[in-house]
Structures are given as C-alpha cells and as structure tokens.
C-alpha positions as CSV (number, residue, x, y, z in Angstrom):
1,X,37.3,-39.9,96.5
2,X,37.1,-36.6,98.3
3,X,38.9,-35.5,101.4
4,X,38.0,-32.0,102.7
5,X,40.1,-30.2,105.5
6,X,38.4,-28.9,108.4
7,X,40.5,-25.9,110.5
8,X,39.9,-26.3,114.3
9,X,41.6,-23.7,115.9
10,X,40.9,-21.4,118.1
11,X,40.2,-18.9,115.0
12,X,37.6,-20.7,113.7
13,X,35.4,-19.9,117.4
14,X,34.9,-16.0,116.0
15,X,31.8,-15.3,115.2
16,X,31.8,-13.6,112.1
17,X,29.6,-14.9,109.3
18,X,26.0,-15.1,109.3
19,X,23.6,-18.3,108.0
20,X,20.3,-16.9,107.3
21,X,20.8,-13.7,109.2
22,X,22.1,-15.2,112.3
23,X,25.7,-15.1,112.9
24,X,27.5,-17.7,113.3
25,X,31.3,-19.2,113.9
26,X,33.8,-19.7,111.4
27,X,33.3,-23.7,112.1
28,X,29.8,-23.9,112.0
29,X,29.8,-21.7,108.4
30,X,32.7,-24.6,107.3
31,X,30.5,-27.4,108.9
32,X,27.1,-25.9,106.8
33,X,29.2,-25.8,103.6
34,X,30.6,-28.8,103.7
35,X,27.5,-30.7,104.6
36,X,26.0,-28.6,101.5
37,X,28.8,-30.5,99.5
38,X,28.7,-34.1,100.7
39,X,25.0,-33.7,100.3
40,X,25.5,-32.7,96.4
41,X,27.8,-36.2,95.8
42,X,26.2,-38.8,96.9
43,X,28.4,-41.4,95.0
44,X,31.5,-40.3,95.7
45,X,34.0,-41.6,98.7
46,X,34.2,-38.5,100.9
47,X,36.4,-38.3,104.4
48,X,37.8,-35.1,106.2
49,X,41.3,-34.4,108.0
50,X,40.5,-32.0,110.9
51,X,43.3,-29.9,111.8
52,X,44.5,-27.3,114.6
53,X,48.6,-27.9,115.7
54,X,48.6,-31.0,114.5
55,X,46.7,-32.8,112.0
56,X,44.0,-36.0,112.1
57,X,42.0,-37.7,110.3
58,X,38.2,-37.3,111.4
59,X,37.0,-39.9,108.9
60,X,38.5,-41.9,106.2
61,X,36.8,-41.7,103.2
62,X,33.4,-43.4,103.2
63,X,29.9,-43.7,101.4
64,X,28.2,-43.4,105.4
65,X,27.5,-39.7,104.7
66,X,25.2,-39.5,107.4
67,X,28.1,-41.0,109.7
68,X,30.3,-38.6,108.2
69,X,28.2,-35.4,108.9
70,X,28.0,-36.8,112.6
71,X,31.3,-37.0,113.3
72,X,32.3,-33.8,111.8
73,X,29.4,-32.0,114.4
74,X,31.4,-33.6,117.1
C-alpha cells in the first residue's frame, strides 16, 4: 500500500510551474503527478493524507483509483 502526501496551503496557490506550456499552481502540478503515479500501479492499495495546519486523511488506501483521483480534485 501507498500513501502519498498532498500540501494544501496557501503556498501551493502560486502559480509557478507549467504543464504543457501553460502555467499552472503548485497543487494542480502535485494533483497531475500524482494521478501520473496512481495511473502507473494499478494493483497496489493507494490513499493520500492532505495536509495544511493540520493534517487529514483524504482517502484511506483503496483499489477505487478513479474514486481516489476524485476526491483528491476536490
């Protein structure tokens, strides 16, 4: 099982990376990467603690990928 840690502050709303030219925040560069990652394992347990102050889990680990993805978009 994998669980990945996602950083919600308020740093993560710069916009300093690009995705195919376009720039883009810090979270929506982590959110691309990891969905390149849990796309690459598809047998594998994957979940994600989403943190800021205080940490949370987002989603325990799970085999729903698709569910996973979702909720980490949210």
């Amino acid at each position: 099982a994998v669980m990945l840690a996602l950083d919600v502050s308020g740093s993560m709303a710069e916009r300093d990376f690009l995705l195919d030219g376009t720039p883009v925040t810090r979270l929506e560069a982590v959110q691309q990467f990891f969905a390149d990652f849990v796309r690459r394992r598809p047998a594998d347990l994957v979940g994600y603690v989403r943190f800021a102050a205080r940490a949370e889990v987002g989603c325990p680990p799970t085999l729903q990928h698709a569910a996973l993805l979702r909720l980490m978009q949210a």
